[in-house]
ZAMARGU-4260 file (C-alpha; in steps of 0.2 Angstrom, whole numbers, plus 5000, padded with zeros to 4 digits):
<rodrens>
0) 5977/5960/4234 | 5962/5945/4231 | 5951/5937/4242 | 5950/5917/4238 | 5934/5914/4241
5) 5933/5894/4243 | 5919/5883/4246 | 5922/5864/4253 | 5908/5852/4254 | 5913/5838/4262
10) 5907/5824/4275 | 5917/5824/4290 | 5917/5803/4290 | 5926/5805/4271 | 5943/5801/4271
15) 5947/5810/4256 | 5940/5826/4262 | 5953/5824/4276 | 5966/5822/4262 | 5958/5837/4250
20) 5959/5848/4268 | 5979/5843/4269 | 5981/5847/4250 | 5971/5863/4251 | 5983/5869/4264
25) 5997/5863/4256 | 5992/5873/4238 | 5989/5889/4252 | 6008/5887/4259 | 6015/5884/4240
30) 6006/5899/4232 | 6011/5912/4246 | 6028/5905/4247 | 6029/5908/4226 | 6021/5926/4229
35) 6026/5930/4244 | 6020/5951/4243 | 6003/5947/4236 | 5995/5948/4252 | 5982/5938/4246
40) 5968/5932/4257 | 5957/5915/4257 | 5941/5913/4265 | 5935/5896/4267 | 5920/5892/4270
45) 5915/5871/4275 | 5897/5865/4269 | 5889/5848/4272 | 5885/5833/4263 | 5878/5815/4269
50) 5888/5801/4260 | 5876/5791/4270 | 5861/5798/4272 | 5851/5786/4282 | 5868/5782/4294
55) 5859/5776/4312 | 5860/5789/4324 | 5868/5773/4334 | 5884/5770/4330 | 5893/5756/4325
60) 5911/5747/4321 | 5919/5757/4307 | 5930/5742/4301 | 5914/5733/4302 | 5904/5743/4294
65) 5918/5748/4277 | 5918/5725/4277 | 5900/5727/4274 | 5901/5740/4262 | 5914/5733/4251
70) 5919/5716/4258 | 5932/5710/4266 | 5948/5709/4254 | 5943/5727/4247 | 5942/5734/4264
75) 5960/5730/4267 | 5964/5737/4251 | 5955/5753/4253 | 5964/5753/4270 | 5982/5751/4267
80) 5981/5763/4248 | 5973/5778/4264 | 5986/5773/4274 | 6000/5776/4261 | 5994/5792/4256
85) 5988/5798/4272 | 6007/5797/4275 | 6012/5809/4261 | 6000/5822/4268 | 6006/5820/4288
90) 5986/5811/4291 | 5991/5794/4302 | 5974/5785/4298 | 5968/5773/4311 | 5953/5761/4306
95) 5948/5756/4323 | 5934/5764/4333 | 5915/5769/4327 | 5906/5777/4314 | 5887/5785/4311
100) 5875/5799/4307 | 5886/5812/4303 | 5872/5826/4305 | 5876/5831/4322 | 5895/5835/4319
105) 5888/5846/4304 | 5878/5856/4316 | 5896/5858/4325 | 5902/5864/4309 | 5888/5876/4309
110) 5890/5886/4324 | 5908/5886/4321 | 5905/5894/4304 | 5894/5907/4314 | 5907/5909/4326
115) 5922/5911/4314 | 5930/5897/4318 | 5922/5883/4305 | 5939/5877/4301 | 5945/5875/4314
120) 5932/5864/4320 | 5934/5854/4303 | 5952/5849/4309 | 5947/5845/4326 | 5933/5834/4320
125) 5944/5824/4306 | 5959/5823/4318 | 5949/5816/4332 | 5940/5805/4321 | 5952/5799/4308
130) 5967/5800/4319 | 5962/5794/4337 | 5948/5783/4333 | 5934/5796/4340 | 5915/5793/4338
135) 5908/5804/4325 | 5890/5801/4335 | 5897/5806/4353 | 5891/5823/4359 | 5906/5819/4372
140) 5918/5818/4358 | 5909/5835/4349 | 5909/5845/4365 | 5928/5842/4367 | 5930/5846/4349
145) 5921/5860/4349 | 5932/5869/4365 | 5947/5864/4356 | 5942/5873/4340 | 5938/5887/4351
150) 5921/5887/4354 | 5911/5894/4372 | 5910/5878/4381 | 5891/5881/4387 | 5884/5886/4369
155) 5891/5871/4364 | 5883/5860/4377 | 5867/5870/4373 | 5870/5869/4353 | 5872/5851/4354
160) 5858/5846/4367 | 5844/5854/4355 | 5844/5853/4336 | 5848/5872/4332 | 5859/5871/4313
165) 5850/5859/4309 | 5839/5863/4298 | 5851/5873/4287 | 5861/5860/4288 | 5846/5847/4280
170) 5844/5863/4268 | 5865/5865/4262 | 5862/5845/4259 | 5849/5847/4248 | 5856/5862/4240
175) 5874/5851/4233 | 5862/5837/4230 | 5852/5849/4218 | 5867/5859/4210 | 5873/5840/4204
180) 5887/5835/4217 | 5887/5818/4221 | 5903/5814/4230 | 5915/5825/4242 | 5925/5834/4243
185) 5922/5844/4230 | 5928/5862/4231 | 5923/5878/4223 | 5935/5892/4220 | 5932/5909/4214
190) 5917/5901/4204 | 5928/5885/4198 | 5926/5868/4202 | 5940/5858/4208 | 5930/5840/4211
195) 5940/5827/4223 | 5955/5827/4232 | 5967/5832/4219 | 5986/5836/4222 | 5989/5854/4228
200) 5996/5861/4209 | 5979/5859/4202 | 5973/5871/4218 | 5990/5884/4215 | 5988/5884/4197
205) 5967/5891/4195 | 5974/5903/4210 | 5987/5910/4196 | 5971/5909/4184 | 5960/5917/4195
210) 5974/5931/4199 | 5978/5934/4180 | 5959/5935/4176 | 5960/5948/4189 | 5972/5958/4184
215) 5965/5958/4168 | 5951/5964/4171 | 5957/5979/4179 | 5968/5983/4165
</rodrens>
């Protein structure tokens, strides 16, 4: 049996780290489906990244915001190309709503992981967001987030009113900034780099090398 030790970093306003989540999970169900007596294992574990650092703790339009970013004509482009491969992974995006600071839904993330349950609050974060045009700044939207992930209701409340995770949060940032990554998601697996949101093959395939190396190695 292996344990799959993977490492995401990701920002939860990044639609590709939506898509790379999809295709992970998808690479998970192809690979036990293909061995299905390893009784492999996969523990997964989400670490932050500001794609915008300074974002405004305020937030604001998101279509308004991407039409500044990149202009008008691109924005529709970058819009309908997520749409149509949103589809292929079951993500219906929406582009309506309001985008921001991302650190406190990274705090989230942060007691989550502390409570076992950090993947689980990733998928309530990007569905909410990405799906049902949900602030990313709203403690409203993070406190409902957080109970449907699983999470005490009144630790969350109390998480969210102070600034606890934050810190390590600031300190995981730099970290990725410092070990070279500049855009997300980028995953780690087994001590291999899997950059972007690539198809789920390129996930199932290093689990095979991984496994082989394995085996290998106890030979």
């Amino acid at each position: 049996m292996t344990q799959f030790n993977i490492q995401v970093v990701s920002d939860n306003v990044c639609p590709w780290c939506y898509m790379g989540k999809k295709r992970l999970d998808k690479a998970i169900q192809q690979y036990t489906s293909k061995y299905p007596d390893s009784q492999d294992t996969w523990n997964i574990t989400w670490k932050p990244f500001y794609l915008n650092p300074h974002a405004p703790k305020a937030s604001v339009d998101k279509a308004e915001y991407y039409q500044s970013k990149f202009g008008p004509e691109r924005t529709r482009g970058i819009f309908a190309n997520l749409s149509q491969l949103g589809l292929s992974e079951g993500i219906h995006y929406k582009f309506g709503g309001r985008t921001g600071n991302t650190r406190d839904s990274h705090r989230l993330v942060q007691l989550g992981r502390e409570r076992g349950l950090g993947t689980r609050v990733i998928e309530e974060l990007f569905k909410g967001y990405f799906e049902n045009e949900q602030d990313i700044t709203s403690h409203g939207f993070l406190q409902t987030a957080g109970e449907a992930a699983g999470l005490d209701a009144a630790e969350v409340r109390d998480w969210l009113g102070s600034d606890k995770g934050g810190k390590e949060v600031d300190r995981e940032v730099q970290e990725a900034y410092e070990e070279g990554v500049s855009g997300v998601p980028n995953f780690t697996v087994g001590g291999y780099e899997i950059p972007g949101a690539q198809e789920p093959v390129a996930f199932v395939k290093l689990f095979e090398r991984i496994k082989s190396k394995e085996r290998e190695s106890k030979a």
